[in-house]
Each structure stands twice: as structure tokens, then as C-alpha cells.
C-alpha positions, 0 to 999 in steps of 0.5 A: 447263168445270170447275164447281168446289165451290159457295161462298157469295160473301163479299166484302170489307166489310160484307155491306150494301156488296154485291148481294144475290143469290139463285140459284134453279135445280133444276140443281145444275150451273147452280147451280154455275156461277152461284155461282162466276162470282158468286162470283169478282166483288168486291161480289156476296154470294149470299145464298141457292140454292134448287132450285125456286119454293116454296123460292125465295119463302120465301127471298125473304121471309127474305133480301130479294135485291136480284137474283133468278135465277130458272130458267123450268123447275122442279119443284113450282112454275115461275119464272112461277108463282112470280114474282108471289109473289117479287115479293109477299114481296120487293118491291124485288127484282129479277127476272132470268128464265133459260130455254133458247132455246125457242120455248115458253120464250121466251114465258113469258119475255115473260109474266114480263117483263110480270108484273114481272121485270127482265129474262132471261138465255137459258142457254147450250148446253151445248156451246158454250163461246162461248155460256158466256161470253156468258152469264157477261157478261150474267149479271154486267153485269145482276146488277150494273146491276139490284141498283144499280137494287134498292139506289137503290129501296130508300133514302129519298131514292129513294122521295121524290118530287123534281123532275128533276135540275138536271144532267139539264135542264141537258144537254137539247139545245135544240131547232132554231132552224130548221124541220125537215122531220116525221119520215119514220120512227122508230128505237126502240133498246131493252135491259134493261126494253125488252119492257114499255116497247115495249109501252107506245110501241107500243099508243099509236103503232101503230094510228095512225102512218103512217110506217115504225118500226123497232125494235132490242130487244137479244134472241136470235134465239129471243126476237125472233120472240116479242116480234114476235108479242107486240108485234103484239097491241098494234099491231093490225097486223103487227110483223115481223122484218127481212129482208135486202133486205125493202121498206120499206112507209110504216106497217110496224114492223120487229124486228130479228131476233136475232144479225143488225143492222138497218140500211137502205139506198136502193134505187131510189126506195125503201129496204129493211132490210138485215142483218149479221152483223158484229161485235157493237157494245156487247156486242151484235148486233143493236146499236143504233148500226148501226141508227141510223147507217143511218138517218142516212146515209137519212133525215137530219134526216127521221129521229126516234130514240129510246132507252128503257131499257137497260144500257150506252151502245148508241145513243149513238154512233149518236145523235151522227150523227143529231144532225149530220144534225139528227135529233131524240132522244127518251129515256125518262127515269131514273124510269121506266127499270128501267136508266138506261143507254143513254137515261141516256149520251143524256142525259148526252151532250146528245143528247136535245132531250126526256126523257119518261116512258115513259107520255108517249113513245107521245104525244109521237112521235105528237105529233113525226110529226104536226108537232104537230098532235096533243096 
């Protein structure tokens, strides 16, 4: 793949239309390729480059990026020694981690998610062009989707306190008229910001729900077994990896593995996890919608989905066949969403019979499953 001379992006307009973006790698190579790929996109300005943390945080301060790239690896000072101290001089940046699939480098990417970046970006190999262009794909969509979040903070009107929109609540679904059954398990679908606010539902529903969870965050297959390991801290109980034909057990909670879907099927009296690896959906595999018209097929109106933060619309294909069944949705709302996507197409779709914020979702799935009981 030829890289081509690295050039700063100018695109037409004013600089103040554009994203602001600053690359920080100590590869003159990943460089290289970032800013030409950045570069070719209309509306991306690549304001500053920079080889390594101490660069990158006195150029934060003089540029004040709306988007960070921030390499794991480096010289002199690391991406999560860093971050904290870019997050410090730039507070309305947006911090995009890139690391190699490593076990290791996996685990620091969740520390950094949890310290305040963004979101992550795995690199791709470098002998695989397939991969390449995954890379470009999502290095794009989440420059784009996080430096729109970045300029929204940063307006007036954005850091006013104002009431939820009258077009919001106008398209929240009425809940049902007729009693329906307390839901048998939770389906939680998950993107960009996804890792923190899994954290947030889990610590509050683990320890206590009685009833199977299954989660789909759109990660790697190197990143999904850390998060597992991650969010089991926080449950106080094992968080698993689906395998294929796996039994359901009454209160798991069950991660969908990178590069496979997750759905579930009966078997027998019982229902176990099946996984695939057909075609991506929503630029994704795993994806959310496979999951969730699984659990509409199995649990019916007996299922409860929700959908927390994320880019695109993955979930809400899947949100229409639980809604026929007679399922309920439950979506994060925009304010405490680091992207409004994919829980914002919910929404907007009238799928959703509540909005929350994510330090209220935990409560009020507890609050769902225990026929509301719990207050």
C-alpha cells in the first residue's frame, strides 16, 4: 500500500467549519497513513502531528483538537501516561486510543477508556490489507462522530442546562396498556463509550439480577476477553465470553466474543448461546441486531433490550422485532451518551418506552425485572 508524502488537510472553507484533528504516533509510517486517509475526507483539518506524549500535550494546549489519535506505545511518555494530562490542557478534546491486538495493549486501552478517552481504534496488521481498511472505516466514522460530539460541548447553547427536547419525548413509546410478563433476561448492545457505561449498568444490576444478561460491545476478539475480565470486577461475579452451544445458566452475564455474533436458541427445556460468523451487520461483527432478534424469536415479550451509547444505528432493526413481540426498550439518553447513535435511531424510531441516563439505567433495569418492586 503506498503511503504517499504526508500533507496537512485543508479543506474548503474556513478552518472553524472542520474537525479538528491531532495525530500522535512515534511511526512516521501510521502517521503517514492517518494523515492521507484524514486528508483525502472533506471537512477533517489535521491541525498538529506529533512522535510522542510530551509533544502531543503541548499541542493539545496550542491547538485545542476536537479529536485526539492517540498511539498506546511511544517513546518518553506513553498514550495512557499522557492522556490525563491532554484531557488537562484540552478539555473538550476527544480522545481516540490506537493500539496493537495485544493482550497487554488491550488492557491499557480500557484503563484509558475509563480515565476519559473517547473511544479506540485496534491498528491493523500490517499484512493484511483487509484489515487496513477496516481501520480506515472506523478511524473516519469516529473522527467524524466524536469531533461533531467535541464542537456540540463546546457551543453555548451545549453547556446550558436545558430540559430533554420536545421531539425526544414526543417519539417515547407508550408503555403497554396490557400487563406483560417480568422480563426473563437482558439484551445490552453497546458501541463507542460503551466499555464505561457497561461499567456503570453492571456494578449496579450484577451483583443482584437473577436472570441471564447478555451484552454485545462492538470490540475485537483481543479486547473482548479483557473487558470480560474487566466487567467481572465490577459484577462481583464472573462475566463470560459466549461459546458456541454454551448453557444458559439463570443469573450469567454473557460477552459477545469479538469477530463472531451472539444470539440464542432453545435447546431442549433450556436455551443456550450460539455464534456465527456471518457477514458483518452495521459495519459490525459481532452486531447488535442478530443478538436481539435471537432474543425475540426466544423470549418474546419476556425479553428486556437495551441500548447504551454508540456510533450508527446497530440495534434498531433489532429493537423493531422485540417491539412486536411486545418486548420493552430501554435507551441511554443524548446527555450522557459520548455518541448518540445507535440508542439516538431508537429513539427517534419510537422504539423506546424510557430514556435514561446512564447513572439511572442500572436502577431502572433492576427496577423492569423486579416488576418494580424495586425503587
Amino acid at each position: 500500500m503506498s503511503i504517499g508524502t504526508p500533507r496537512i488537510s485543508r479543506p474548503t472553507g474556513t478552518s472553524g467549519d472542520a474537525i479538528k484533528v491531532m495525530i500522535t504516533d512515534d511511526s512516521a509510517v501510521v502517521r503517514g497513513l492517518i494523515t492521507r486517509w484524514l486528508g483525502e475526507e472533506s471537512g477533517i483539518e489535521i491541525v498538529a502531528k506529533a512522535s510522542d506524549g510530551i509533544m502531543a500535550i503541548k499541542m493539545a494546549a496550542e491547538h485545542q483538537p476536537d479529536v485526539v489519535i492517540l498511539d498506546v506505545e511511544m517513546p518518553r511518555l506513553d498514550g495512557l501516561a499522557a492522556l490525563p494530562q491532554i484531557l488537562k490542557a484540552a478539555p473538550k478534546t476527544k480522545v481516540v486510543m490506537a493500539s496493537t491486538l495485544t493482550h497487554r495493549n488491550a488492557d491499557i486501552t480500557l484503563r484509558a477508556l475509563s480515565s476519559g478517552a473517547a473511544d479506540y481504534l485496534p491498528k491493523p496488521e500490517s499484512s493484511s490489507l483487509a484489515s487496513a481498511k477496516d481501520f480506515q472505516h472506523d478511524l473516519i466514522a469516529k473522527v467524524r462522530a466524536l469531533g461533531e460530539a467535541s464542537r456540540r460541548s463546546r457551543s453555548p447553547a451545549a453547556r446550558r442546562p436545558m430540559a430533554p427536547p420536545a421531539r425526544v419525548a414526543a417519539r417515547i413509546r407508550p408503555q403497554a396498556k396490557r400487563p406483560r410478563p417480568v422480563p426473563k433476561a437482558v439484551f445490552i448492545g453497546a458501541s463507542t463509550g460503551g466499555p464505561q457505561a457497561l461499567r456503570d449498568v453492571i456494578t449496579v444490576i450484577g451483583p443482584k439480577i437473577n436472570i441471564p444478561v447478555f451484552i454485545t460491545q462492538h470490540m475485537p476478539k483481543a479486547f473482548t476477553a479483557v473487558l470480560a475480565e474487566h466487567l467481572s470486577k465490577n459484577a462481583r461475579k464472573p462475566v463470560v465470553e459466549g461459546r458456541d452451544g454454551m448453557p444458559v445458566k439463570s443469573n450469567g452475564i454473557y460477552l459477545a466474543p469479538g469477530d463472531f455474533h451472539m444470539t440464542v436458541r432453545r435447546s431442549g427445556a433450556g436455551v443456550v448461546i450460539g455464534l456465527d460468523q456471518r457477514p458483518q451487520e452495521n459495519y459490525c461483527r459481532p452486531a447488535v441486531d442478530p443478538m436481539f432478534r435471537s432474543a425475540a424469536e426466544v423470549y418474546g415479550d419476556s425479553a428486556l433490550g437495551v441500548v447504551l451509547t454508540g456510533m450508527g444505528h446497530d440495534g434498531q432493526e433489532g429493537s423493531e422485532h422485540l417491539v412486536k413481540t411486545g418486548a420493552q426498550i430501554l435507551a441511554q439518553d443524548e446527555a450522557t451518551s459520548v455518541v448518540w447513535g445507535m440508542p439516538g435511531s431508537v429513539v427517534q424510531a419510537g422504539l423506546a418506552e424510557q430514556v435514561k441516563p446512564i447513572n439511572q439505567i442500572g436502577t431502572t433495569i433492576m427496577n423492569i425485572v423486579s416488576g418494580g418492586r424495586q425503587r
